[in-house]
N, C-alpha and C positions, 0 to 999 in steps of 0.2 A: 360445542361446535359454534365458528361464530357466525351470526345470520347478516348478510348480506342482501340492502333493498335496493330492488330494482322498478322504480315507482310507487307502485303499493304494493308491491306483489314480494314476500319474503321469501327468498332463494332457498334457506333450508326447509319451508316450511311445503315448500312445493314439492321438494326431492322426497320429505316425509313423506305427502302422499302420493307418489309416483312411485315409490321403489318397489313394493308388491309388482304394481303393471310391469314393472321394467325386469325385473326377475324374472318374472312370468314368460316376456318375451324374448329375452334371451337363452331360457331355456328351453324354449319351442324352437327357439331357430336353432341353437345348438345340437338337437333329438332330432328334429329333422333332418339337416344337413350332416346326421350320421346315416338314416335311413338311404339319403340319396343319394351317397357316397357309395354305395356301392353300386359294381357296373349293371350297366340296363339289361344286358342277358339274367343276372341274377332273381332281379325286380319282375321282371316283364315275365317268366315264366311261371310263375303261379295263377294270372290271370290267365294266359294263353292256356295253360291246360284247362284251368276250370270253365272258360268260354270259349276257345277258339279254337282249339285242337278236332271238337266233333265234325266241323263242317271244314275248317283248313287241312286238315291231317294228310298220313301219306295216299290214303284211296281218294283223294280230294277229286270235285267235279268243275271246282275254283279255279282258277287263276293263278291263287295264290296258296303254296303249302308252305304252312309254319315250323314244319317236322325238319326240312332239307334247308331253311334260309340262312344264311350266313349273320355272321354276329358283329362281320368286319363292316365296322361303318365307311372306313375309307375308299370303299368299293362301289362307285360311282350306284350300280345298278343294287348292289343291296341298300345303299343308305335311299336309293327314292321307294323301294319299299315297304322299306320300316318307315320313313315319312307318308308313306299312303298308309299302314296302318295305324301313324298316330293322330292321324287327320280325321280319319274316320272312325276312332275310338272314341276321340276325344268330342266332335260334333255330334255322338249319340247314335249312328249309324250304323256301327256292327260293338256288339252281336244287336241281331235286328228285333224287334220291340217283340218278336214270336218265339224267341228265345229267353231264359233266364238270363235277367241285369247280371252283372257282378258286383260283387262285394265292393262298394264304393271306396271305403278305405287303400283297399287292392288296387281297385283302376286308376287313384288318385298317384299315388305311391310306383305305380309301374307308368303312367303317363311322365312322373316325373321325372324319371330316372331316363326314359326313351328321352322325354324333352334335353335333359342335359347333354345323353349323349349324342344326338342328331345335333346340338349346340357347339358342342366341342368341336366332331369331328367338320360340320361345317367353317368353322376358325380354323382348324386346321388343313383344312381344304383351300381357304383364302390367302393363309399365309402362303403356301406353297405356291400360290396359281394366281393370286388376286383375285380381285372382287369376280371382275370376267377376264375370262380368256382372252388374249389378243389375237386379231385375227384381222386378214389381208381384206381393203375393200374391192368391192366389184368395179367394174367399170362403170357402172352408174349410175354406183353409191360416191364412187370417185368425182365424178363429173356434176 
C-alpha cells in the first residue's frame, strides 16, 4: 500500500492503528441500530412489565394505566403521554427510588427506541402541520 505524508504524520500508518477502533465502532453502531430498529411497543414492553405494570396496571390509583395506552403516536394525546413517561424514566423519577431499578441495559434500549419513536412521529407531525399551527390573531395581538 502506498504511504502517503501529510506533514509528519504517515497516512497509512495512522489507518494501521485506527482500524481495530473503527471496526469496533462501526459495529456497535450497526448492533445497535438493529436493536432500535425495532418499534418502541416492542422495546418498551419488557421494562414496563418488569417495572411499571405493579403500580400503572388495570386496578391503577395513577393517572396513568400502561395496560389500556395506545401505541399510536400520531394521536396528539397519546404521543404527550408516552412523552411524560419518557421524561420521567429517563430523569430517574419513576419507578421511584422505593421500588426495584431496572435492568439498566433494558431502560437504555427501551428509552431508545421511545426516543426514536416520539422523534419520528414528532417530524411527522411537522410535516403535516409545521413547526406551529397557524392561528388568527386577537385584537390586541393585532393592534
Amino acid at each position: 500500500m502506498p504511504t502517503a505524508k501529510i506533514g509528519c504524520v504517515s497516512v497509512t500508518g495512522f489507518l494501521d492503528v485506527k482500524r481495530p477502533l473503527i471496526l469496533w465502532i462501526l459495529s456497535w453502531c450497526l448492533l445497535s441500530g438493529s436493536a432500535l430498529a425495532q418499534s418502541f411497543p416492542e422495546a418498551v414492553a419488557p421494562l414496563v412489565k418488569s417495572s411499571c405494570i405493579g403500580c400503572h396496571g388495570g386496578d391503577t390509583k395513577t393517572g396513568l394505566n400502561l395496560r389500556d395506552i395506545s401505541h399510536d403516536l400520531s394521536d396528539a394525546r397519546t404521543f404527550r403521554q408516552w412523552e411524560k413517561v419518557f421524561d420521567r424514566v429517563r430523569n430517574g423519577e419513576m419507578p421511584p427510588e422505593s421500588e426495584d431499578r431496572p435492568d439498566p441495559g433494558q431502560r437504555k434500549m427501551a428509552l431508545a427506541s421511545l426516543e426514536t419513536g416520539l422523534r419520528n412521529a414528532s417530524l411527522a407531525r411537522q410535516k403535516q402541520v409545521g413547526r406551529v399551527p397557524t392561528r388568527r390573531l386577537t385584537q390586541l395581538e393585532y393592534g
